[in-house]
C-alpha positions in Angstrom: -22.0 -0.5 -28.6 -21.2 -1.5 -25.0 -18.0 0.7 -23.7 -15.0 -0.8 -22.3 -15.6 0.7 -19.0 -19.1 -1.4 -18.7 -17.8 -4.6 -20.4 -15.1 -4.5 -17.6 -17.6 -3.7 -14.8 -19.9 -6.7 -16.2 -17.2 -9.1 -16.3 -16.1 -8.4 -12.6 -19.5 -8.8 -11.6 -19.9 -11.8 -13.4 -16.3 -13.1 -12.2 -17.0 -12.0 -8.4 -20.4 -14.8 -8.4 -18.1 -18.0 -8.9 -17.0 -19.2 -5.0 -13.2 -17.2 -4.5 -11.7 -20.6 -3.8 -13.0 -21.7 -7.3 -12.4 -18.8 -9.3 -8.6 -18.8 -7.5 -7.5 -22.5 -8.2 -9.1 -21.5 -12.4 -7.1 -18.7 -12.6 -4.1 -19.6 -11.5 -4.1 -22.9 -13.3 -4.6 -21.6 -16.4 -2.4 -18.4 -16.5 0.2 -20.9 -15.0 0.1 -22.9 -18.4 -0.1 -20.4 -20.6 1.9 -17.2 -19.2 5.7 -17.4 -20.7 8.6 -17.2 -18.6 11.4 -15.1 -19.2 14.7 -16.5 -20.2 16.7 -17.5 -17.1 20.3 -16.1 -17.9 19.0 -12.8 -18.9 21.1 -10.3 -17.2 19.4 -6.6 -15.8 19.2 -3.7 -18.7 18.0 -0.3 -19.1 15.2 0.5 -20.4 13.3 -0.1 -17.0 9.5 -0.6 -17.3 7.5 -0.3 -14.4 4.5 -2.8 -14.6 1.4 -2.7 -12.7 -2.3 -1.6 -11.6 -0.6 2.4 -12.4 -3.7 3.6 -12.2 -5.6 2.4 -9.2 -5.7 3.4 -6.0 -4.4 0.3 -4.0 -1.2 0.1 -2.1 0.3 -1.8 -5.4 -0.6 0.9 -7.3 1.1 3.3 -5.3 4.2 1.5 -4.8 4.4 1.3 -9.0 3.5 4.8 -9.2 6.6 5.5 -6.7 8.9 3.4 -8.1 8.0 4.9 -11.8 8.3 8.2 -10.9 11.4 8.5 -9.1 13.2 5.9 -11.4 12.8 8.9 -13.5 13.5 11.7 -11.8 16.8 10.1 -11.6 17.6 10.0 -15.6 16.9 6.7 -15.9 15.4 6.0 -19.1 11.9 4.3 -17.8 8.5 3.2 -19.3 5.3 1.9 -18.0 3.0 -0.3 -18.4 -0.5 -0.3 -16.8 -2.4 -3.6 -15.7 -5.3 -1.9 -13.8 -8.1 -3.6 -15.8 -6.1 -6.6 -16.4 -6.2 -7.0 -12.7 -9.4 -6.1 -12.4 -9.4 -3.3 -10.4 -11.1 0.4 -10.8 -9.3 3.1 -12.6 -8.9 5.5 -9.8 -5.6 7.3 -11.2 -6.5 7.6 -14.9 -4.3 10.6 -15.1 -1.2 9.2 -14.0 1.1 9.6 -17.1 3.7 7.4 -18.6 5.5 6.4 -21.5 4.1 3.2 -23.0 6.7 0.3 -22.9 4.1 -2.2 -24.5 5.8 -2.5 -27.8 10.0 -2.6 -26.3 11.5 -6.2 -26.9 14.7 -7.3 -26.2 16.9 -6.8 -23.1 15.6 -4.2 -20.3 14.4 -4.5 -16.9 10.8 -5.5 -15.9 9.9 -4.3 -12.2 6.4 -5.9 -12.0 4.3 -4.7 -9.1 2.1 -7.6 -9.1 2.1 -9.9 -6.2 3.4 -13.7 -6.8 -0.3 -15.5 -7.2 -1.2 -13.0 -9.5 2.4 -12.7 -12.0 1.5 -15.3 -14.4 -1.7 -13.5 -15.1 0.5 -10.7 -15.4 2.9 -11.9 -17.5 0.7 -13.4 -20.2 -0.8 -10.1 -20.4 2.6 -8.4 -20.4 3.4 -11.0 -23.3 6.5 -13.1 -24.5 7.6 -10.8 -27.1 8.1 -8.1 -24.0 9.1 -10.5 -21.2 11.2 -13.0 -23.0 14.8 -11.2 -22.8 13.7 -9.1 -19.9 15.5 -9.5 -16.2 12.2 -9.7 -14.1 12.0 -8.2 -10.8 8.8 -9.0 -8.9 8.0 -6.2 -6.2 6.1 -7.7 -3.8 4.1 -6.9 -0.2 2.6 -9.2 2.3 1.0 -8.8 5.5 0.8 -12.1 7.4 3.8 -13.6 9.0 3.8 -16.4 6.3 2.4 -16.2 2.7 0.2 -18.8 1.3 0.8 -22.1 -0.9 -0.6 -20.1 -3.7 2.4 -17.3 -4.0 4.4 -19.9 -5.0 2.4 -19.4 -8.4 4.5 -16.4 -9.4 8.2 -17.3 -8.1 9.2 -19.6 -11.6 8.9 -16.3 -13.3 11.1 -13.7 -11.9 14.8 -13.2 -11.2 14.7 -11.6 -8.3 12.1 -10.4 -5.4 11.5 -6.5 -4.1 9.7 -6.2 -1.4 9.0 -2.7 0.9 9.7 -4.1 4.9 11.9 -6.4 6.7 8.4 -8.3 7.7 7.5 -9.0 4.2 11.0 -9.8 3.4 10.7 -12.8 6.2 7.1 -14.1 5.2 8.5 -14.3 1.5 11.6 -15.5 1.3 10.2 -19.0 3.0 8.7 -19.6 -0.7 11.5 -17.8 -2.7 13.5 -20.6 -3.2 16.7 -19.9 -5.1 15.4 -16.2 -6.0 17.0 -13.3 -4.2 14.7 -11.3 -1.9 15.7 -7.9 -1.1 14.4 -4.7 1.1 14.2 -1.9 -1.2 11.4 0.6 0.8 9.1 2.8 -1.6 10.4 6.6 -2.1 7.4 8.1 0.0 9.2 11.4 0.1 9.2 12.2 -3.6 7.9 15.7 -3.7 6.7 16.0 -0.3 7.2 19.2 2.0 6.6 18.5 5.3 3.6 20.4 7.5 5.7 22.3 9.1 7.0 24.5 6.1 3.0 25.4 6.0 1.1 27.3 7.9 -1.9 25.7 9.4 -5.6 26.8 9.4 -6.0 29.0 12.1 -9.1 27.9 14.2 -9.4 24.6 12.9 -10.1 21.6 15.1 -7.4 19.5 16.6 -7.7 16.7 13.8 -6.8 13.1 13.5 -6.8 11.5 9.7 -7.1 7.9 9.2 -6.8 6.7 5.7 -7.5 3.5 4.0 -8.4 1.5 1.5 -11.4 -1.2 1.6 -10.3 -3.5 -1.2 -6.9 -3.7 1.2 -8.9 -5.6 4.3 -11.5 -4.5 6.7 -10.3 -6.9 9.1 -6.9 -6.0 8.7 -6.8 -1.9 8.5 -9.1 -1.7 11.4 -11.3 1.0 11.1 -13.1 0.5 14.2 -9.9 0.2 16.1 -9.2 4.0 15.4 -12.8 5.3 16.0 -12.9 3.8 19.1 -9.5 5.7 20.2 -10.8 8.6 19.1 -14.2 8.7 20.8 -12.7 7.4 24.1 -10.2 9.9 23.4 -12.3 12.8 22.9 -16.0 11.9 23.0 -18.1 14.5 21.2 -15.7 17.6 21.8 -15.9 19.8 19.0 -12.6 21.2 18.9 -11.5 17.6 17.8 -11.9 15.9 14.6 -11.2 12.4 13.1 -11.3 12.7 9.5 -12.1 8.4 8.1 -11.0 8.8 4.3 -12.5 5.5 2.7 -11.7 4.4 -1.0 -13.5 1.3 -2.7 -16.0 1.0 -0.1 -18.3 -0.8 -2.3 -15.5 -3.7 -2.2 -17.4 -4.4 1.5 -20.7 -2.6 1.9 -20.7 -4.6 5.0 -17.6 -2.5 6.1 -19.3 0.5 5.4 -22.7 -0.4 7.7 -19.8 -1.0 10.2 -17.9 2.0 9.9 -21.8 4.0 9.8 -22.8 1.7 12.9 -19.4 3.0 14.9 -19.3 6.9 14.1 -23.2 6.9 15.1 -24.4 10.3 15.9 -20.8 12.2 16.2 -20.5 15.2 14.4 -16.6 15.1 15.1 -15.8 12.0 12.8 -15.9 13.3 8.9 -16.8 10.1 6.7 -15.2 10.3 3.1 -15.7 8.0 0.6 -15.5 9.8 -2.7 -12.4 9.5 -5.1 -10.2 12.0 -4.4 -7.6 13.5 -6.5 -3.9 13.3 -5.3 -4.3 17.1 -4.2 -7.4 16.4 -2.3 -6.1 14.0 -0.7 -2.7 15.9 0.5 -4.9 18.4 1.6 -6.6 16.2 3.7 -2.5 15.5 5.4 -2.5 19.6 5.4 -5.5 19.5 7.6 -4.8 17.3 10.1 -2.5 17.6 12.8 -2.1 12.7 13.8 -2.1 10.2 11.3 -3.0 6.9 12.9 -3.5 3.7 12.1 -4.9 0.7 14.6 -4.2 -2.0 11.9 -3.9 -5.6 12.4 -1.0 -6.1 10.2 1.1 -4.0 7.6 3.6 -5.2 5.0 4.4 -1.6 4.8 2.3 1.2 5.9 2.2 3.8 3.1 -0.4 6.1 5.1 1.6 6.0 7.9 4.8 6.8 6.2 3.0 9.6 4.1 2.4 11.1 6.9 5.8 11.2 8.3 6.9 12.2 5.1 4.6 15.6 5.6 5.8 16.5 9.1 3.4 14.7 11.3 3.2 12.5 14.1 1.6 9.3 13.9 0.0 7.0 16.0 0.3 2.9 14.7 0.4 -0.9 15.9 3.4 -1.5 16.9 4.0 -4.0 15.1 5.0 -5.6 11.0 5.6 -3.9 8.5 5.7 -0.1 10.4 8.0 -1.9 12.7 10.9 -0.4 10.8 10.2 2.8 10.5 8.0 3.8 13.9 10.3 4.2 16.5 10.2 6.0 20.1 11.8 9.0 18.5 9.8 9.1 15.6 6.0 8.0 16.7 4.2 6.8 19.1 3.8 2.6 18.7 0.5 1.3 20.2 0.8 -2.1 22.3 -1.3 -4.9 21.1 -1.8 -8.7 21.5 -1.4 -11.7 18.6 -4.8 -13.0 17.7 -5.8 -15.2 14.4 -6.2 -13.8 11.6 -9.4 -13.7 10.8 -10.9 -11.9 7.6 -14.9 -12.4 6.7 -13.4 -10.6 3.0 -11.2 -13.6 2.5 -8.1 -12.3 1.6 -6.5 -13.0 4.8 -8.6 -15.6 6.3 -5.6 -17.5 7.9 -6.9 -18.3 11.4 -3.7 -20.7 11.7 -1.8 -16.9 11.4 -1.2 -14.6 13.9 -1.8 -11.1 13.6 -2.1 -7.7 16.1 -5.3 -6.3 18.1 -3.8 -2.9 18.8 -4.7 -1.7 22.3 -7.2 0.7 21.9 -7.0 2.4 25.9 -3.5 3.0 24.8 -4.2 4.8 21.8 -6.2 7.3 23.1 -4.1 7.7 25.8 -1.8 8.8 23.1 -3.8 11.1 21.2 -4.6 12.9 24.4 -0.9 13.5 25.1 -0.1 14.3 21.1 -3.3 17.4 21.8 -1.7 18.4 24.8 1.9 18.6 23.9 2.0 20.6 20.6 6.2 20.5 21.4 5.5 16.7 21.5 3.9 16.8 17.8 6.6 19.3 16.3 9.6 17.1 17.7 7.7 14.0 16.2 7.0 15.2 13.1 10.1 16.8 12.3 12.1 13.7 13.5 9.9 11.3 11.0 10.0 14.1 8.0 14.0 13.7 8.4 13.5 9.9 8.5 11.6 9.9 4.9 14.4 12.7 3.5 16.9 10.1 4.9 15.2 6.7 3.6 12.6 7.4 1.6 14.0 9.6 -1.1 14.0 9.3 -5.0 17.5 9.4 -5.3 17.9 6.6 -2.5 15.4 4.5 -4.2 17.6 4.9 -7.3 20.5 3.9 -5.7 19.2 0.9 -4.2 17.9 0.1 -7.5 21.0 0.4 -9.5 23.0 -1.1 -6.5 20.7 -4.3 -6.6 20.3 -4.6 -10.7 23.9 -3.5 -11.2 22.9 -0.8 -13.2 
């Protein structure tokens, strides 16, 4: 007998060899149909169930994982509801644990983290004995200046729109239509002490983390962009380090050449593309002293404000989503210039689009200042670890939750 795992991995193969633009126009045509809406005067309830991919490892994910676990924290009575193969995406976070809200009908509060082409999808599998008296919030994240014709697929079945940044806020609401869109930024800081509360590994290198995920963009996270600060930053010294964590590479094995191609012969740029536990990966924050990112366009910037969240300085394009958060007394924000967005992955292939080419001279122009000014790094990182306590805070989440659902 073939296990579910391989059946799912078979059917995404098989899925991935019919044209994007074909498979797209299919899928939202016949979820469209088919998915069933949620009745329109339904009024926000507790329970809360937090739907969405719960257990991968894409910026989604995370922001359902957030909003789950601090919606709890909080006494609110909260389920789940994971969508990770339904969405077609690797099980990266298989021991995230929840309470299943698969079987609750009647009134409640569905906070879908699914973006608008792919709710109805989402909603058919959610079903209409779950969704039918349910108030629907769709939490969602884009990061292009405007969002496509097609994310007016999912707008018919929510109440009301969440998204993390001002900048997605603007590109959404010019679809929303009658539907509310609100700001209500993920709780980053849940649990999170920052770096300086630790004490650091004496001898290590001076060491720069970049972080990202390759189902999230090649084009738009940049990789390149922050290996070439680093290496005009620092060449081949060895008493600096830029640690490139990768997830999903085989999403882009072209990517990955790239990446290869760009670190070349350095032995001070770590590659690491294994999947990493959530431990692993704070370590990896434990061990560094800059979290940059050189990406092209952000609807948040959940590295960046993981970071931040930990104690330490970052280093990001100055401009979308991060926009609200980086600030001169927080981080350093990198000039850059509006080019078209182009994507060979397709995702954000909008050439009609504008997004940022970060200024690569002037990033390693600040990560040679951040090496020589520890008192520069401390006063950053403290400043942005008392920016997450301030903003990014379970019980602020909660509020803003209750606040917006009348809860």
């Amino acid at each position: 007998m073939v296990s579910i795992p391989v059946r799912h991995a078979v059917h995404r193969n098989l899925w991935r060899r019919v044209p994007r633009r074909w498979r797209r126009k299919a899928l939202f045509l016949a979820t469209g149909l088919l998915a069933p809406r949620p009745l329109q005067w339904t009024r926000p309830a507790e329970p809360i169930i937090v739907a969405g991919m719960l257990r991968a490892a894409t910026g989604l994910g995370t922001s359902a994982r957030l909003c789950h676990d601090a919606l709890k924290a909080s006494g609110l009575q909260v389920h789940g509801i994971d969508l990770t193969a339904d969405m077609m995406q690797p099980c990266d976070r298989s021991d995230f644990s929840f309470v299943d809200g698969g079987a609750l009908a009647g009134p409640g509060t569905i906070i879908l983290h699914v973006n608008s082409p792919l709710v109805p999808l989402a909603m058919l599998r959610l079903g209409r004995r779950v969704t039918r008296d349910k108030y629907v919030v769709g939490y969602w994240a884009w990061e292009l200046p405007d969002v496509p014709d097609d994310w007016r697929n999912g707008i018919r079945f929510v109440h009301e729109i969440w998204v993390p940044s001002r900048f997605s806020a603007d590109a959404v609401r010019t679809v929303a239509a009658t539907r509310p869109v609100r700001v209500v930024p993920h709780p980053v800081a849940l649990d999170r002490r920052p770096m300086s509360s630790r004490e650091a590994t004496p001898g290590r290198p001076f060491t720069v983390l970049f972080i990202f995920n390759m189902a999230s963009g090649f084009a738009r996270k940049n990789p390149l962009a922050s290996i070439a600060a680093f290496r005009a930053a620092f060449g081949d010294d060895p008493a600096c380090r830029l640690i490139v964590k990768v997830s999903n590479g085989d999403e882009y094995p072209c990517g990955m050449r790239r990446i290869g191609e760009s670190i070349g012969a350095a032995s001070n740029i770590v590659l690491l593309s294994a999947t990493m536990s959530v431990d692993d990966v704070d370590a990896l924050y434990h061990e560094s002293d800059v979290v940059i990112s050189l990406h092209r366009s952000e609807g948040f910037g959940l590295t960046l404000a993981e970071g931040m969240a930990r104690g330490l300085p970052v280093v990001a394009t100055g401009w979308s989503g991060n926009a609200d958060f980086v600030d001169v007394d927080n981080g350093l924000a990198i000039p850059y210039r509006l080019v078209p967005a182009r994507d060979p992955q397709g995702t954000y292939h909008h050439p009609s689009m504008l997004w940022a080419d970060a200024d690569v001279g002037a990033a390693a122009a600040a990560l040679r200042r951040l090496r020589r000014e520890p008192e520069l790094r401390r006063r950053l990182g403290e400043a942005g670890a008392a920016h997450a306590g301030r903003t990014w805070s379970a019980r602020e989440y909660t509020e803003s939750a209750k606040r917006h659902l009348g809860l």
